[in-house]
C-alpha positions in Angstrom: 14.1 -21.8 29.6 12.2 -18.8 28.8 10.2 -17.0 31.3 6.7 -17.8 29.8 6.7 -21.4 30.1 6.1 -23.2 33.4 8.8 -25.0 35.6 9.0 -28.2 34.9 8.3 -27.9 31.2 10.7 -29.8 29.0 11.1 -28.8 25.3 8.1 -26.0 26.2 5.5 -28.4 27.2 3.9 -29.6 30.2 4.1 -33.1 31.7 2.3 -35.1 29.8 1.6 -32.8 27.1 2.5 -33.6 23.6 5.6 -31.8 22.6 3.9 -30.8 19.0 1.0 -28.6 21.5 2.4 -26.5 24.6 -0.1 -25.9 27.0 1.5 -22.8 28.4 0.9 -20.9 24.9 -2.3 -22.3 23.7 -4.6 -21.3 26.3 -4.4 -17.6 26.4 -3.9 -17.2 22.4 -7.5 -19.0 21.8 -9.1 -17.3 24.9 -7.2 -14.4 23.7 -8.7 -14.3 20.0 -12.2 -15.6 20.8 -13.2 -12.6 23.1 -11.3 -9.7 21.0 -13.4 -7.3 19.5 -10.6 -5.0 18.6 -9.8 -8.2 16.0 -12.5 -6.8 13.6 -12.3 -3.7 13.8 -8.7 -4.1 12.9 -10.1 -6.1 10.2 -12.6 -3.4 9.2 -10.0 -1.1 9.4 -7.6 -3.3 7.2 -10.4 -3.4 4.8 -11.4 0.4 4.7 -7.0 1.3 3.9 -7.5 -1.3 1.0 -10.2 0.2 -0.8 -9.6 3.7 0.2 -7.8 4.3 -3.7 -10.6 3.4 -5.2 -13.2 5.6 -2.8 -11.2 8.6 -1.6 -10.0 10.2 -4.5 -11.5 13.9 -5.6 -13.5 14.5 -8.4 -13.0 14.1 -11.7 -13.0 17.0 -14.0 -16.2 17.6 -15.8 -13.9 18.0 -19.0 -12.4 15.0 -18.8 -14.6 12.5 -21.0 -14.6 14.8 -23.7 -11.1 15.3 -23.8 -10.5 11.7 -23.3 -12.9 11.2 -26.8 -11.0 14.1 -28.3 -7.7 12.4 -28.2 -9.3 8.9 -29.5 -10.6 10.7 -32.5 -7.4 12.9 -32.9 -5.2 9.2 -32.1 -7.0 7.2 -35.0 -6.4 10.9 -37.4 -2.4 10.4 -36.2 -2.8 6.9 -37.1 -4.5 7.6 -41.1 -1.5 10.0 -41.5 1.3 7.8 -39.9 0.0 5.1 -42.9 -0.4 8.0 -45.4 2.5 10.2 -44.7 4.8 8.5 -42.2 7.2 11.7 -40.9 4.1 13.4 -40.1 1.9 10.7 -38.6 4.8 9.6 -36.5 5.0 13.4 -35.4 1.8 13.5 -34.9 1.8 10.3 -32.7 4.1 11.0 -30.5 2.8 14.4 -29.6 -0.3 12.3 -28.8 1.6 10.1 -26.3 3.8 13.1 -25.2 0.2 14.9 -24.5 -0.7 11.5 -23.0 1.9 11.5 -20.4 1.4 14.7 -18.9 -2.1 14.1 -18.6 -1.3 11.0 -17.3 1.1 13.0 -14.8 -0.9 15.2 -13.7 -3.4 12.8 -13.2 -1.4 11.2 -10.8 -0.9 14.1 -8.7 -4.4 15.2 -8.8 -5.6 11.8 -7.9 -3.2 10.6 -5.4 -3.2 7.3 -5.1 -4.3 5.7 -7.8 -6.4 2.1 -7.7 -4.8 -1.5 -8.5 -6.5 -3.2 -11.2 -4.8 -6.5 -10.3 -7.1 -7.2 -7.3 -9.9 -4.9 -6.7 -12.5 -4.9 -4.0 -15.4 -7.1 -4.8 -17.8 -4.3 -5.7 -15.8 -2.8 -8.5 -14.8 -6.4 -10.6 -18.1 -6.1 -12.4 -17.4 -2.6 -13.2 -13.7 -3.1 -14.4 -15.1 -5.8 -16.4 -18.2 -3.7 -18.3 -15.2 -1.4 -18.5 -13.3 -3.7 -20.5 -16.1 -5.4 -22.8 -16.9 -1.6 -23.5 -13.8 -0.4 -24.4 -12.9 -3.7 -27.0 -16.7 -2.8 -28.3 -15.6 0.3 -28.8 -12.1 -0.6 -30.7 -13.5 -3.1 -32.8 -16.7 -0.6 -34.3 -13.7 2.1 -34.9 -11.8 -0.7 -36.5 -15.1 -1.6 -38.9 -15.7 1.9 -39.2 -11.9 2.2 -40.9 -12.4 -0.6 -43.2 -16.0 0.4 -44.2 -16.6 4.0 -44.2 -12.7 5.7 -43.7 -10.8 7.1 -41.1 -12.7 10.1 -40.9 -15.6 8.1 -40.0 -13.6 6.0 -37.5 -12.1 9.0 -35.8 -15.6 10.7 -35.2 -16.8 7.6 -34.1 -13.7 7.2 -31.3 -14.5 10.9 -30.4 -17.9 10.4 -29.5 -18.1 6.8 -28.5 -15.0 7.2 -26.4 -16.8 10.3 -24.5 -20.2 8.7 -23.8 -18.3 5.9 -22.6 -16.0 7.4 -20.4 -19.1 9.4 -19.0 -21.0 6.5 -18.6 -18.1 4.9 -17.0 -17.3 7.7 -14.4 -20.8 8.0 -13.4 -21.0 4.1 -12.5 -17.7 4.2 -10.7 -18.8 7.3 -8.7 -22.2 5.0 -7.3 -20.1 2.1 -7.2 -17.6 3.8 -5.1 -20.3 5.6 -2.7 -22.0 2.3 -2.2 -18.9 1.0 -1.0 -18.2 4.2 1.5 -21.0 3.7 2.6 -20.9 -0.1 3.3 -17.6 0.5 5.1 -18.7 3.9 7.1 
């Protein structure tokens, strides 16, 4: 028998208490959780840790949504000389993605932790979402613009799209993520 449960108890209940609900434990568990207040602030708490990727991270680099647009327009320039001239396009490409990882490196480090886009806080779905539609808007014009008007046209069209997007983008996440600090201050 363990020390918790009252004499008499058999199989951890009380006499006349039904085995399936021990009266010795019940009791001060419900009283227990009823009158804590330290429940949600551990909850609020909880809550702050999970969203603090997405609101504690430093600045980013004023730069950065240009060079983001420069690297669509030079990707989709890679691409029209991969399908014209494949030893040099294919060069050309993966210097892009071997540019791309070391950005994407030092991203990492500069960031810290960076966010989950499997299950975001509430606040940023809609964003990740505009995010999204935005950036498939933005494929399928370069895509017309190929077929239409050439890849010269389609690569100045990722350039500039791509950084008045990502501009756009970064300045919504910035108030989405201050609205949130705020919220859980």
């Amino acid at each position: 028998m363990r020390e918790d449960q009252p004499s008499g108890a058999v199989g951890g209940s009380a006499p006349g208490v039904a085995d399936h609900l021990p009266r010795w434990k019940l009791g001060p568990i419900v009283s227990s959780m009823e009158s804590n207040s330290e429940a949600r602030e551990d909850l609020h708490l909880i809550e702050r840790a999970e969203v603090s990727p997405y609101v504690d991270y430093p600045p980013t680099p004023a730069w950065y949504p240009s060079a983001v647009g420069l690297f669509a327009g030079a990707l989709v320039c890679a691409i029209a000389l991969l399908l014209r001239t494949t030893w040099i396009g294919a060069l050309a490409v993966i210097g892009l993605l071997v540019i791309e990882g070391a950005f994407l490196g030092w991203y990492q480090r500069y960031h810290g932790a960076l966010p989950s886009l499997r299950n975001p806080p509430a606040e940023f779905r809609p964003l990740l979402w505009r995010f999204a539609v935005g950036y498939t808007a933005i494929l399928l014009i370069v895509v017309a613009l190929w077929f239409f008007a050439g890849w010269w046209a389609a690569a100045i069209g990722a350039a500039l799209m791509t950084t008045a997007g990502v501009a756009v983008y970064e300045r919504a996440y910035a108030a989405t993520a201050a609205r949130t600090k705020a919220r859980l201050a």
